[in-house]
mmCIF file of the N, C-alpha and C atoms, coordinates in Angstrom:
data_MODEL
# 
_entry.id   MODEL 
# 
loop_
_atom_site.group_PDB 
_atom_site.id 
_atom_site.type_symbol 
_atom_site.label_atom_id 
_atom_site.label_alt_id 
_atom_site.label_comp_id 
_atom_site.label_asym_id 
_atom_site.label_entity_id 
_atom_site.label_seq_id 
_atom_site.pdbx_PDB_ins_code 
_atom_site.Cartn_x 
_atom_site.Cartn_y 
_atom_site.Cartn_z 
_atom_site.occupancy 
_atom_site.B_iso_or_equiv 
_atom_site.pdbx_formal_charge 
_atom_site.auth_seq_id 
_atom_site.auth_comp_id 
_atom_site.auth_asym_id 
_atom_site.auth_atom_id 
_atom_site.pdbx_PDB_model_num 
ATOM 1   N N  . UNK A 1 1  ? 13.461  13.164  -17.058 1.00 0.00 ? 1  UNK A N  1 
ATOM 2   C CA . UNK A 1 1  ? 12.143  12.633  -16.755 1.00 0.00 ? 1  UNK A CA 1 
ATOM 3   C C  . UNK A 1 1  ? 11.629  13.323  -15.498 1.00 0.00 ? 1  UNK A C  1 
ATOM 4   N N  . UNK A 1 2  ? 10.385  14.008  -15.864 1.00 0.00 ? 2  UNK A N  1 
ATOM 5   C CA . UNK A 1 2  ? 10.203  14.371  -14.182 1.00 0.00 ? 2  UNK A CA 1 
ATOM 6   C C  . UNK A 1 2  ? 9.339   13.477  -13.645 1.00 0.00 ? 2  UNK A C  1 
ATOM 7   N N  . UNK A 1 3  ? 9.014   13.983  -12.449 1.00 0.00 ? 3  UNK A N  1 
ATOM 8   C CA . UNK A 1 3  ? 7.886   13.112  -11.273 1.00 0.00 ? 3  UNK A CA 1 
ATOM 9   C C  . UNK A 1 3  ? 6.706   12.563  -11.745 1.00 0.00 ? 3  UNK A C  1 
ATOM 10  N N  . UNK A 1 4  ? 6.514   12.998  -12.744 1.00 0.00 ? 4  UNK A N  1 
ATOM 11  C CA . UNK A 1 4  ? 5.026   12.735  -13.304 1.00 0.00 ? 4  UNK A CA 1 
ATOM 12  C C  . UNK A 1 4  ? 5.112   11.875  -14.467 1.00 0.00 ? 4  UNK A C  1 
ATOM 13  N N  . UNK A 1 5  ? 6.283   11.842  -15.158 1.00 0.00 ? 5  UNK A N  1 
ATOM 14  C CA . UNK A 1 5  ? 6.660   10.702  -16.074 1.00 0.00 ? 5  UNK A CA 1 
ATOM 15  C C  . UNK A 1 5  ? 6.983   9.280   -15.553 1.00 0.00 ? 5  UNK A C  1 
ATOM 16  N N  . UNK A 1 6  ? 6.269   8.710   -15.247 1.00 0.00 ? 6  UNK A N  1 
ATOM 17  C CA . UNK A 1 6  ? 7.064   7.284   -14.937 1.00 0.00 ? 6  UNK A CA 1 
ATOM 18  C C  . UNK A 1 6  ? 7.276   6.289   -15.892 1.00 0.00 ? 6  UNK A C  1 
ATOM 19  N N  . UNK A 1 7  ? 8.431   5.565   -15.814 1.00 0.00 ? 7  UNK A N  1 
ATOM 20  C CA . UNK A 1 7  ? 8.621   4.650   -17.033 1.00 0.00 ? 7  UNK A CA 1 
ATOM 21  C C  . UNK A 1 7  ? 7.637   3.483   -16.498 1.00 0.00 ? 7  UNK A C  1 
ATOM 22  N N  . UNK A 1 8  ? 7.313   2.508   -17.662 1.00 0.00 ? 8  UNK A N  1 
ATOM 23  C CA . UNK A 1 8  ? 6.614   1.228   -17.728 1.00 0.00 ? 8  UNK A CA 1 
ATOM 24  C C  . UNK A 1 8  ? 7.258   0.690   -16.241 1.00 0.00 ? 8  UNK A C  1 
ATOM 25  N N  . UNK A 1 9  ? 8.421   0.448   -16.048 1.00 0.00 ? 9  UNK A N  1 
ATOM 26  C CA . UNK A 1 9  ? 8.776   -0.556  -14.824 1.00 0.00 ? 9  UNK A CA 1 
ATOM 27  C C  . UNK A 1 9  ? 8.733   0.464   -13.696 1.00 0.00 ? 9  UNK A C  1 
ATOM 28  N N  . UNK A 1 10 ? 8.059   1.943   -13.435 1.00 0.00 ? 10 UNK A N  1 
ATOM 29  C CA . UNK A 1 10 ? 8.041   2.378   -12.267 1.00 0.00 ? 10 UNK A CA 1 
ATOM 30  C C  . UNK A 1 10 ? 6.113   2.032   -12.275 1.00 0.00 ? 10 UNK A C  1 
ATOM 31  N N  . UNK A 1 11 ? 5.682   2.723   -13.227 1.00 0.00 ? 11 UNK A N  1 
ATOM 32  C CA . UNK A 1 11 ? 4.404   1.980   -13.265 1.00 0.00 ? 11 UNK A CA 1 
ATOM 33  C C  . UNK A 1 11 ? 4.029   0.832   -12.879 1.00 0.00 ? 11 UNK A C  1 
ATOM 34  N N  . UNK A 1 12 ? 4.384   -0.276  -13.136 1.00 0.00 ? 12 UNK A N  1 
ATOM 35  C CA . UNK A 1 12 ? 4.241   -1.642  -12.925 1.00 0.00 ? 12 UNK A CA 1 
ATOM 36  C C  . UNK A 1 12 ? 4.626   -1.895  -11.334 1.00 0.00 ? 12 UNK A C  1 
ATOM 37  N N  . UNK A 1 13 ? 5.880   -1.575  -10.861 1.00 0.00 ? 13 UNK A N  1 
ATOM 38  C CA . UNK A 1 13 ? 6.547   -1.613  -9.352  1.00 0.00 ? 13 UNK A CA 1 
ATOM 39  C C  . UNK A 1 13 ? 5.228   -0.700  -8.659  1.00 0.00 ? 13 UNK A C  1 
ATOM 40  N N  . UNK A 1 14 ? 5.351   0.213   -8.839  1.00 0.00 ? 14 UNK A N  1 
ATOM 41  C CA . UNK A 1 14 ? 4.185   1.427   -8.232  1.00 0.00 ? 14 UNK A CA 1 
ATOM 42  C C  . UNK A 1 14 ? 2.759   0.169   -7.704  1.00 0.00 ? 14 UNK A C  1 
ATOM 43  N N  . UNK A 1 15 ? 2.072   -0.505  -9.198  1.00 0.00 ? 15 UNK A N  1 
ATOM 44  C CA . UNK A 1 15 ? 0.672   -1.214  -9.297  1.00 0.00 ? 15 UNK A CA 1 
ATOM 45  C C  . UNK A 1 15 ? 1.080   -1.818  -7.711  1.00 0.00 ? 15 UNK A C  1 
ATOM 46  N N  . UNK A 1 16 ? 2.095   -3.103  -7.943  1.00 0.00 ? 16 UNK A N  1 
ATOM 47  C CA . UNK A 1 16 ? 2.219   -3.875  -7.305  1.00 0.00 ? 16 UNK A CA 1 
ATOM 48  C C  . UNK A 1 16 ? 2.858   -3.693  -5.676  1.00 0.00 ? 16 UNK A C  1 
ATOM 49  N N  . UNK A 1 17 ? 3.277   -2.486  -5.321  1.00 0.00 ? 17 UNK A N  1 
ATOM 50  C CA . UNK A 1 17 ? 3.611   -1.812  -4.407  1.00 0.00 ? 17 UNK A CA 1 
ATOM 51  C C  . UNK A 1 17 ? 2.546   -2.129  -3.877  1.00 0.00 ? 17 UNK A C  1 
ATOM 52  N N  . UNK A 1 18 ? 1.063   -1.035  -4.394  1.00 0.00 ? 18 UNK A N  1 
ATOM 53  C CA . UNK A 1 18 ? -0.227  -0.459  -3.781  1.00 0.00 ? 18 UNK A CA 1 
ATOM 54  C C  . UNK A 1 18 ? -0.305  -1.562  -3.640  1.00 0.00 ? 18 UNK A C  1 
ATOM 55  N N  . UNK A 1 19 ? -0.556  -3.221  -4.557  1.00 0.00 ? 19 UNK A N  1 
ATOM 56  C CA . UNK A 1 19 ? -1.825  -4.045  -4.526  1.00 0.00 ? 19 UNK A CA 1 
ATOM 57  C C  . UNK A 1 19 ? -1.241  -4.229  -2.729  1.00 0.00 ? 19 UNK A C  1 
ATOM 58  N N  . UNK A 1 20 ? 0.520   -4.961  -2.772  1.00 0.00 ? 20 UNK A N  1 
ATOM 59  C CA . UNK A 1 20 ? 0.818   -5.745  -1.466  1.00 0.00 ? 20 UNK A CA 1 
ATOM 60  C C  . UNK A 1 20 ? 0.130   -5.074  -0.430  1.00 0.00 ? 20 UNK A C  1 
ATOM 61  N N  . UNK A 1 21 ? 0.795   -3.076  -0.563  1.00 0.00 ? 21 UNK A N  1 
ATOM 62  C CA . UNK A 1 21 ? -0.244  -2.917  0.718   1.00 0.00 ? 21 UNK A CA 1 
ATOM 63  C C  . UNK A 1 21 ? -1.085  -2.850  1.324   1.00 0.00 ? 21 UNK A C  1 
ATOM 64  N N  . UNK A 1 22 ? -2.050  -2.790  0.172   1.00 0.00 ? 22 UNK A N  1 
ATOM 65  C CA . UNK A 1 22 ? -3.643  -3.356  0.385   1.00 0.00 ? 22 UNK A CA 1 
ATOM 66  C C  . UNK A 1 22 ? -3.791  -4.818  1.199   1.00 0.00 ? 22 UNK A C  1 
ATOM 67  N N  . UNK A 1 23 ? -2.969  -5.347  0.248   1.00 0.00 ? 23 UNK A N  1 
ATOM 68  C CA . UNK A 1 23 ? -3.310  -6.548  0.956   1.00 0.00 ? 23 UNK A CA 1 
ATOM 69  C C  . UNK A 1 23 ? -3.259  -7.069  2.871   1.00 0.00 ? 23 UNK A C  1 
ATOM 70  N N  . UNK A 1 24 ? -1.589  -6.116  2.628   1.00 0.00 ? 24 UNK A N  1 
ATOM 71  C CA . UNK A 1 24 ? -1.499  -6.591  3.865   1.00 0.00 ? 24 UNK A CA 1 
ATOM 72  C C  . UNK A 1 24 ? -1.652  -5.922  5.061   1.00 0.00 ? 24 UNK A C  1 
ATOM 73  N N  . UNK A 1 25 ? -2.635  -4.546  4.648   1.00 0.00 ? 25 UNK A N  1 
ATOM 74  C CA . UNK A 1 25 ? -3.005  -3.660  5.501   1.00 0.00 ? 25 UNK A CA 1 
ATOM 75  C C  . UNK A 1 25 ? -4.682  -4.208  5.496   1.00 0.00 ? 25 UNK A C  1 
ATOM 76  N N  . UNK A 1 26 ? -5.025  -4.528  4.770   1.00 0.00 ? 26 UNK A N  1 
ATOM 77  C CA . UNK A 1 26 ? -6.402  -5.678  5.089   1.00 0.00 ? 26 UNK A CA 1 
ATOM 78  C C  . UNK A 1 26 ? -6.124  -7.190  5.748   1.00 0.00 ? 26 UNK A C  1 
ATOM 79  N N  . UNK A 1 27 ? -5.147  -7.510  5.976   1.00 0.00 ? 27 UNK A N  1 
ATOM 80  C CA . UNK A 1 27 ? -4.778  -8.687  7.175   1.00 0.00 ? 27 UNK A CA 1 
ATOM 81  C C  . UNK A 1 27 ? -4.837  -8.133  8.290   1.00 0.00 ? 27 UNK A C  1 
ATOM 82  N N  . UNK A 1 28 ? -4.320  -6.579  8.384   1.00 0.00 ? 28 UNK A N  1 
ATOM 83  C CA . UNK A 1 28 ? -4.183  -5.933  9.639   1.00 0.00 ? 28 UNK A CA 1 
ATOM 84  C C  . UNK A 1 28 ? -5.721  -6.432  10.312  1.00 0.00 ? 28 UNK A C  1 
ATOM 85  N N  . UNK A 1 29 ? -6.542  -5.864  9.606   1.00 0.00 ? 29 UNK A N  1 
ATOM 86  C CA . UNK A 1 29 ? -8.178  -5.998  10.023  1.00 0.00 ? 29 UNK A CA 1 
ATOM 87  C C  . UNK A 1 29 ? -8.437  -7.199  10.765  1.00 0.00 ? 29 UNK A C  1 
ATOM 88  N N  . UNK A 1 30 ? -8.171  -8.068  10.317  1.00 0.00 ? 30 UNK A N  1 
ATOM 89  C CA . UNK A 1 30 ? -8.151  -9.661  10.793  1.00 0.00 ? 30 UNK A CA 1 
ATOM 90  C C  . UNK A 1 30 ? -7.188  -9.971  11.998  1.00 0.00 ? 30 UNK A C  1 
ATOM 91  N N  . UNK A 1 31 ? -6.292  -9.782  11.937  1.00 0.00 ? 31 UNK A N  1 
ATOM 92  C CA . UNK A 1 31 ? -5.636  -9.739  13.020  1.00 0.00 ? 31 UNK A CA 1 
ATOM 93  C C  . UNK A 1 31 ? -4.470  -8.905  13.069  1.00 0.00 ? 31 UNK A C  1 
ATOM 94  N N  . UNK A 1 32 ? -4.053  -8.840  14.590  1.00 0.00 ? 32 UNK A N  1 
ATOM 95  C CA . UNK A 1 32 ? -2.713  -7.535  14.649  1.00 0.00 ? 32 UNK A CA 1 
ATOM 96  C C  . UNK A 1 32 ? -1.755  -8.031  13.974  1.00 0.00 ? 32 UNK A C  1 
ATOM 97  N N  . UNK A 1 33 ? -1.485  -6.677  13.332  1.00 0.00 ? 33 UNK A N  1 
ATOM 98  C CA . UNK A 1 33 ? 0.037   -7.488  12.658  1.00 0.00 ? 33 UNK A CA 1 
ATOM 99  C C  . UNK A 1 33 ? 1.471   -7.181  13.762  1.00 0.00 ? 33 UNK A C  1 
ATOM 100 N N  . UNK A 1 34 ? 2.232   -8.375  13.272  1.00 0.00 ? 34 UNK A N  1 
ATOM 101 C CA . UNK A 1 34 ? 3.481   -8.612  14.107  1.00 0.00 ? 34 UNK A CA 1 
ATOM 102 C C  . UNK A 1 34 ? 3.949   -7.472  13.731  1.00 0.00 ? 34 UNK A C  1 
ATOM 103 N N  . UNK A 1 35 ? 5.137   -7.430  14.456  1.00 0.00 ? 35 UNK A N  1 
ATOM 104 C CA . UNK A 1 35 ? 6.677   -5.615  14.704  1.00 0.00 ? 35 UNK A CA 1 
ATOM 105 C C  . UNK A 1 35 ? 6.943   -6.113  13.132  1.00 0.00 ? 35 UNK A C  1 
ATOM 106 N N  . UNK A 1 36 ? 7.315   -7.882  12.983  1.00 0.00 ? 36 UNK A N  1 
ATOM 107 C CA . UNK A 1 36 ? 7.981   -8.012  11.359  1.00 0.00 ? 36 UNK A CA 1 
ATOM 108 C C  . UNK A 1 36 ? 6.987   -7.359  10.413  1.00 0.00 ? 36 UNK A C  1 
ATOM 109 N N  . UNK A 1 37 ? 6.028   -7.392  10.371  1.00 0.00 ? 37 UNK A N  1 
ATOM 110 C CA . UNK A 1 37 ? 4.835   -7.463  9.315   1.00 0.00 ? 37 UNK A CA 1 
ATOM 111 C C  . UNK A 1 37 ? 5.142   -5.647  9.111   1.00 0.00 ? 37 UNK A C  1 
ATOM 112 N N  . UNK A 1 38 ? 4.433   -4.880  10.555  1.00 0.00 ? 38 UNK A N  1 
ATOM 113 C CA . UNK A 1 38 ? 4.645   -4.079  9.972   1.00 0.00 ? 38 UNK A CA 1 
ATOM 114 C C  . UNK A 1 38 ? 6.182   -2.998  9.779   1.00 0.00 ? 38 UNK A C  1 
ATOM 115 N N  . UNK A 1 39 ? 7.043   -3.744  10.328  1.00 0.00 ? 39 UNK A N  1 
ATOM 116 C CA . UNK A 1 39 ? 8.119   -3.326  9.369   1.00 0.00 ? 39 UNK A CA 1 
ATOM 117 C C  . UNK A 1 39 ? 8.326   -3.373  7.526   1.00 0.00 ? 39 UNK A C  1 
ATOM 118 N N  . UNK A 1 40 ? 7.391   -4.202  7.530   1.00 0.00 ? 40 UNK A N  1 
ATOM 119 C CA . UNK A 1 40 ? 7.344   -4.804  6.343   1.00 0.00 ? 40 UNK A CA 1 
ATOM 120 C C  . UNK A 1 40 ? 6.257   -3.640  5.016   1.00 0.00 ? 40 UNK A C  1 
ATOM 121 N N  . UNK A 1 41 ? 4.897   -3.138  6.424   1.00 0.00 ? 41 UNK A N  1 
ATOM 122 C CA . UNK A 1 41 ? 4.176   -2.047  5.599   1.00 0.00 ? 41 UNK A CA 1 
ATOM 123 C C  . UNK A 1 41 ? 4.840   -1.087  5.535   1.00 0.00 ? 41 UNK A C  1 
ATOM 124 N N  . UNK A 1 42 ? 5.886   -0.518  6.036   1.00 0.00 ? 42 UNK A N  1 
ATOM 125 C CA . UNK A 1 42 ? 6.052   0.575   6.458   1.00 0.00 ? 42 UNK A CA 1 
ATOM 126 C C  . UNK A 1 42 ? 7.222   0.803   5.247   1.00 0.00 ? 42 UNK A C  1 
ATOM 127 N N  . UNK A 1 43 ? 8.470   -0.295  5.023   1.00 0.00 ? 43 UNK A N  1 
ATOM 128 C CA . UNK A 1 43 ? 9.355   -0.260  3.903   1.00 0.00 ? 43 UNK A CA 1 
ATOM 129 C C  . UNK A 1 43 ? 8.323   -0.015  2.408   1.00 0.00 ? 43 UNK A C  1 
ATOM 130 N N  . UNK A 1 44 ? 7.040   -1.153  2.115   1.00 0.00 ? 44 UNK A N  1 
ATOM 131 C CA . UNK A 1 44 ? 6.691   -0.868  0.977   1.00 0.00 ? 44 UNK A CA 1 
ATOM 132 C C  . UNK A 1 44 ? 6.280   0.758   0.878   1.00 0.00 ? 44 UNK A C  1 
ATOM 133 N N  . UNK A 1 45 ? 5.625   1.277   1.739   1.00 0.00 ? 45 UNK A N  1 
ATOM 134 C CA . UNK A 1 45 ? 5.402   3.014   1.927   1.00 0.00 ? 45 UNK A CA 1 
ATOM 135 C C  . UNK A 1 45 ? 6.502   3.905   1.407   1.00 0.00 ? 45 UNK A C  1 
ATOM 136 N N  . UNK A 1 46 ? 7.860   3.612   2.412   1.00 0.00 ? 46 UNK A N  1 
ATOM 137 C CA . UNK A 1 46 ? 8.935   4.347   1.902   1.00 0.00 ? 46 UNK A CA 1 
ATOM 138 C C  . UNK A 1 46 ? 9.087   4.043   0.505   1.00 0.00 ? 46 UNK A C  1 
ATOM 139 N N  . UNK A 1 47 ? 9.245   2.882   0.208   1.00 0.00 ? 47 UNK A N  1 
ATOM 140 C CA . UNK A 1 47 ? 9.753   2.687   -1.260  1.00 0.00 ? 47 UNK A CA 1 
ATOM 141 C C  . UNK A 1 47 ? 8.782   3.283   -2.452  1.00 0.00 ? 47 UNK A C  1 
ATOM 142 N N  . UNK A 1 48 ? 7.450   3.175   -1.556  1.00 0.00 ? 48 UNK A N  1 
ATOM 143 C CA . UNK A 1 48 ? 6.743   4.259   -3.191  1.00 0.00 ? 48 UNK A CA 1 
ATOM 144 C C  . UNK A 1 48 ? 6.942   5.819   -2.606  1.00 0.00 ? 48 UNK A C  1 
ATOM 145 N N  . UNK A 1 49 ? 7.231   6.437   -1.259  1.00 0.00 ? 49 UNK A N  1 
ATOM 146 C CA . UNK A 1 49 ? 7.332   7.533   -1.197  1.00 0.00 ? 49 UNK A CA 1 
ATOM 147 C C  . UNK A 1 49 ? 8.615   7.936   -1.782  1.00 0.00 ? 49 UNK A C  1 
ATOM 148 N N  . UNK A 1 50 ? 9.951   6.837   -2.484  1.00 0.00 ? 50 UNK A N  1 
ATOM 149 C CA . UNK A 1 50 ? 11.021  7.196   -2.664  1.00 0.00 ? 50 UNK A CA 1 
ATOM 150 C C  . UNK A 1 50 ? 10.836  7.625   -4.067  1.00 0.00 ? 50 UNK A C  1 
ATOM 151 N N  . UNK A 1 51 ? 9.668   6.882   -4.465  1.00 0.00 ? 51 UNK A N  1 
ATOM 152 C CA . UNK A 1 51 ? 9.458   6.705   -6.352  1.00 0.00 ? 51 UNK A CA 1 
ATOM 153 C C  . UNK A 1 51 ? 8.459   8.045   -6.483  1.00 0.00 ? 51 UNK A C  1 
ATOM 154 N N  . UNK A 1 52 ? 8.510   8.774   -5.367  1.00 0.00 ? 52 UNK A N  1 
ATOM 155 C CA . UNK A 1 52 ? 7.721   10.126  -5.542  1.00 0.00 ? 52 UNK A CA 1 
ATOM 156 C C  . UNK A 1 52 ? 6.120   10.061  -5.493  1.00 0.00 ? 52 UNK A C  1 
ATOM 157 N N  . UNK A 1 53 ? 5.618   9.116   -4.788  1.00 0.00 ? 53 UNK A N  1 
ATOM 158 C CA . UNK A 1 53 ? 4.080   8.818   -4.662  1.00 0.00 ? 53 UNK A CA 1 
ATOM 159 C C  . UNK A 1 53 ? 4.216   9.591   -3.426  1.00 0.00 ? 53 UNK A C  1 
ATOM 160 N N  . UNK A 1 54 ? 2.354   9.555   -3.273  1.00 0.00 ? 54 UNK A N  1 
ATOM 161 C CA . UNK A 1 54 ? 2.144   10.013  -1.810  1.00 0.00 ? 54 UNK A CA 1 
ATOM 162 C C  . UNK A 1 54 ? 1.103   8.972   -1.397  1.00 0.00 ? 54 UNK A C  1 
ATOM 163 N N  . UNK A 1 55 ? 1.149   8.632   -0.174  1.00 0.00 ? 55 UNK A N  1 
ATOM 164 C CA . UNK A 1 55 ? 0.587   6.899   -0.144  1.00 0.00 ? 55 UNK A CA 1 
ATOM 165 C C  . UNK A 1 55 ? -0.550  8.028   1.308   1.00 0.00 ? 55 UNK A C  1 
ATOM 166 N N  . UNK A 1 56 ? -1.636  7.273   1.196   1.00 0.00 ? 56 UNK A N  1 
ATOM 167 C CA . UNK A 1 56 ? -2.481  7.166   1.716   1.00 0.00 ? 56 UNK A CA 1 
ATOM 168 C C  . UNK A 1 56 ? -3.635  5.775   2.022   1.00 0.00 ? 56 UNK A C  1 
ATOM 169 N N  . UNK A 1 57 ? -4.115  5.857   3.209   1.00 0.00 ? 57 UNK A N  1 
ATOM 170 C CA . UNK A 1 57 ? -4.741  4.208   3.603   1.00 0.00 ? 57 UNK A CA 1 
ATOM 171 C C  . UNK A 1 57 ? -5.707  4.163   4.564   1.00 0.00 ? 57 UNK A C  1 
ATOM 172 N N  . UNK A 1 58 ? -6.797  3.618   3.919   1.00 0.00 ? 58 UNK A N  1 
ATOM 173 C CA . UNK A 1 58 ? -8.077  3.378   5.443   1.00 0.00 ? 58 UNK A CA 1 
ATOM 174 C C  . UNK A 1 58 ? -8.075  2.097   5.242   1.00 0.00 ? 58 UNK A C  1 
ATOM 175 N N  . UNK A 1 59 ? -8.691  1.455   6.324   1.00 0.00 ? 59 UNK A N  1 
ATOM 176 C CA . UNK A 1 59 ? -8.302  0.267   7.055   1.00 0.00 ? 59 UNK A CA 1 
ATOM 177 C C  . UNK A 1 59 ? -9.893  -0.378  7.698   1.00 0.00 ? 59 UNK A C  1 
ATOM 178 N N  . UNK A 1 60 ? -10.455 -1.146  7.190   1.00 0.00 ? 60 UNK A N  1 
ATOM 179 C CA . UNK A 1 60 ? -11.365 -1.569  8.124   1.00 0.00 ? 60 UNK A CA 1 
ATOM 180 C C  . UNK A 1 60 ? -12.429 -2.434  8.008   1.00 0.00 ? 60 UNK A C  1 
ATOM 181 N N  . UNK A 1 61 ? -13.518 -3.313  8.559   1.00 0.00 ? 61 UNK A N  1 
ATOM 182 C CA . UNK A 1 61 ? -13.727 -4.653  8.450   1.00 0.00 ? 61 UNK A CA 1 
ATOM 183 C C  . UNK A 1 61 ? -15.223 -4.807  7.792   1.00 0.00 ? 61 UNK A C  1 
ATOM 184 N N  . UNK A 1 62 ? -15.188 -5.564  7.288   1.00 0.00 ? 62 UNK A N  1 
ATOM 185 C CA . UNK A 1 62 ? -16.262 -5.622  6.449   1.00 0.00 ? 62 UNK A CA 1 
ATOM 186 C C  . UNK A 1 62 ? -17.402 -6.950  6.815   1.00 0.00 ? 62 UNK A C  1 
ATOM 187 N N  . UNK A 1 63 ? -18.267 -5.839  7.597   1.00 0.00 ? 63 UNK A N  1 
ATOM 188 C CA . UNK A 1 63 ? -19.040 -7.572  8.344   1.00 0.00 ? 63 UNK A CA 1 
ATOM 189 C C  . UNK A 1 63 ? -19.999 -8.173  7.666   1.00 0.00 ? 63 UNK A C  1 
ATOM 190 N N  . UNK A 1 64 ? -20.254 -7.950  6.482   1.00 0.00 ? 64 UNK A N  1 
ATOM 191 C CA . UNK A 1 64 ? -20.661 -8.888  5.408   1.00 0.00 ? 64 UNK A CA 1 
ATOM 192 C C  . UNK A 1 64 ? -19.893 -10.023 5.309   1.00 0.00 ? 64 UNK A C  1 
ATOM 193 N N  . UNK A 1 65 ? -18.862 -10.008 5.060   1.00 0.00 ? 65 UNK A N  1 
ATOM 194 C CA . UNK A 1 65 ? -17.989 -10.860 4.631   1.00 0.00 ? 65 UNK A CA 1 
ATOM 195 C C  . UNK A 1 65 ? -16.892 -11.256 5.795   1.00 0.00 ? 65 UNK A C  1 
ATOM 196 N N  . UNK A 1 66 ? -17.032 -10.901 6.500   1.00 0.00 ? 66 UNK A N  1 
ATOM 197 C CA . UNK A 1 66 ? -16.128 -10.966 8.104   1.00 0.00 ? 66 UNK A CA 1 
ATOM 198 C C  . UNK A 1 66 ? -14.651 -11.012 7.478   1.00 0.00 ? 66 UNK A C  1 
ATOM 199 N N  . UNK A 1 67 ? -14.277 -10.166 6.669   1.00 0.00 ? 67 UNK A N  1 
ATOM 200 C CA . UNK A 1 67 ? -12.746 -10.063 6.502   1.00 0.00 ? 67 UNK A CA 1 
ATOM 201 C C  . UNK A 1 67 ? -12.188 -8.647  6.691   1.00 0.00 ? 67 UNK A C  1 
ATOM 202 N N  . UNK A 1 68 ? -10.998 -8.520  6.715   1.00 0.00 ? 68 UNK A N  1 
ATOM 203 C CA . UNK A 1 68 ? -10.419 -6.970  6.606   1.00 0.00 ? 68 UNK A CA 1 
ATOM 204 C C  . UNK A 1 68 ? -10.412 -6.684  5.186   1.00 0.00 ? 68 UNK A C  1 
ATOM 205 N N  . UNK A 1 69 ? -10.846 -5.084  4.963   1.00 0.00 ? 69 UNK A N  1 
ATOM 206 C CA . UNK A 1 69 ? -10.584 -4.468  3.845   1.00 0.00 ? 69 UNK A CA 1 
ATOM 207 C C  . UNK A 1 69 ? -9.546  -2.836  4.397   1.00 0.00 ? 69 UNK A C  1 
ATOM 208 N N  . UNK A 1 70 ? -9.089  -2.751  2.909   1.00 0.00 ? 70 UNK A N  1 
ATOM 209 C CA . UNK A 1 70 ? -8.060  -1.631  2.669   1.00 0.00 ? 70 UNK A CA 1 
ATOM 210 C C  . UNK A 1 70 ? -8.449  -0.969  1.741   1.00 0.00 ? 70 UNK A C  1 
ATOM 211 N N  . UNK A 1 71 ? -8.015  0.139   1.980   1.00 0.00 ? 71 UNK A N  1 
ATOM 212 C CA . UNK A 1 71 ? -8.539  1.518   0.303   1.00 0.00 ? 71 UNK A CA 1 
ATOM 213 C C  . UNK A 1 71 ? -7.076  1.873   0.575   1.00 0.00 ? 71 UNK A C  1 
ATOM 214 N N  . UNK A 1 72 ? -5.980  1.611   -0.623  1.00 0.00 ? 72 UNK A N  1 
ATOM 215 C CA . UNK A 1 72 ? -4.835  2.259   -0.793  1.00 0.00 ? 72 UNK A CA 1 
ATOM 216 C C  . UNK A 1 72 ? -4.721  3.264   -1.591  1.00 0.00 ? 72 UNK A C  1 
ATOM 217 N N  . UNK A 1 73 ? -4.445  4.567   -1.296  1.00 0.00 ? 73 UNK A N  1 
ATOM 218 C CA . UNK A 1 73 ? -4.452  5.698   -2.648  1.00 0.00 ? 73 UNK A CA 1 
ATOM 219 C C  . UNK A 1 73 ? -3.064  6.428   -2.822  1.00 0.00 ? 73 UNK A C  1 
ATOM 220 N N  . UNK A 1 74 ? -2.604  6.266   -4.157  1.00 0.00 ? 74 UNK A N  1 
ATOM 221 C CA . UNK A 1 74 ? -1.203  6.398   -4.331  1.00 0.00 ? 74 UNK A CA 1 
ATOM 222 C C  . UNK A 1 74 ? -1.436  8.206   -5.724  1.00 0.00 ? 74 UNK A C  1 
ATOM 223 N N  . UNK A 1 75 ? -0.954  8.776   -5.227  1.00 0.00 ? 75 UNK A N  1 
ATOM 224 C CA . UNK A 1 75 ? -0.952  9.948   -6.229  1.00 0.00 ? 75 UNK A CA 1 
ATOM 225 C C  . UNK A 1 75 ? 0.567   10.536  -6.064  1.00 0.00 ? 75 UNK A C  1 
ATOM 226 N N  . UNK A 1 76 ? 0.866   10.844  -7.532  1.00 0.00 ? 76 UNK A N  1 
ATOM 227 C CA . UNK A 1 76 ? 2.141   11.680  -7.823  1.00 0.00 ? 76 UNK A CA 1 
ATOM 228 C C  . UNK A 1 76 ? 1.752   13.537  -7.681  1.00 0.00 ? 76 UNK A C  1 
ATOM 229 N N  . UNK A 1 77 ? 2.264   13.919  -6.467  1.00 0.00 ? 77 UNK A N  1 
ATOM 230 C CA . UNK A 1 77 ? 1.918   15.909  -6.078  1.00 0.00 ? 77 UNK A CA 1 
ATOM 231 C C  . UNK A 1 77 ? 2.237   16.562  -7.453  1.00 0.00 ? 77 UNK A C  1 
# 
């Protein structure tokens, strides 16, 4: 299988990888995240950079809606 084949359960792990770090790189916005937290972004990163993604992320607040937003972009090189 190469890099560009992923099975159904790397697909699926991959989705749900991106959604968490979206998520919780849009809490960042809202407030600082703790040393735990982002120990916490930084493992989900490795773990899709281990599954051969390349993770990319902007970060920033949306004063319509006064919350943090995230753009996570995950591509296989």
């Amino acid at each position: 299988m190469s890099a560009r084949e992923l099975s159904e359960f790397e697909q699926v792990r991959a989705r749900k990888l991106g959604q968490e770090l979206t998520n919780r790189l849009a809490g960042f916005c809202e407030c600082q995240l703790s040393d735990e937290e982002m120990v916490k972004v930084q493992k989900i990163r490795d773990d899709l950079e281990k599954m051969g993604f390349r993770v990319e992320w902007s970060t920033g607040f949306d004063m319509k809606t006064g919350r943090g937003i995230a753009d996570v972009k995950l591509w296989l090189p």
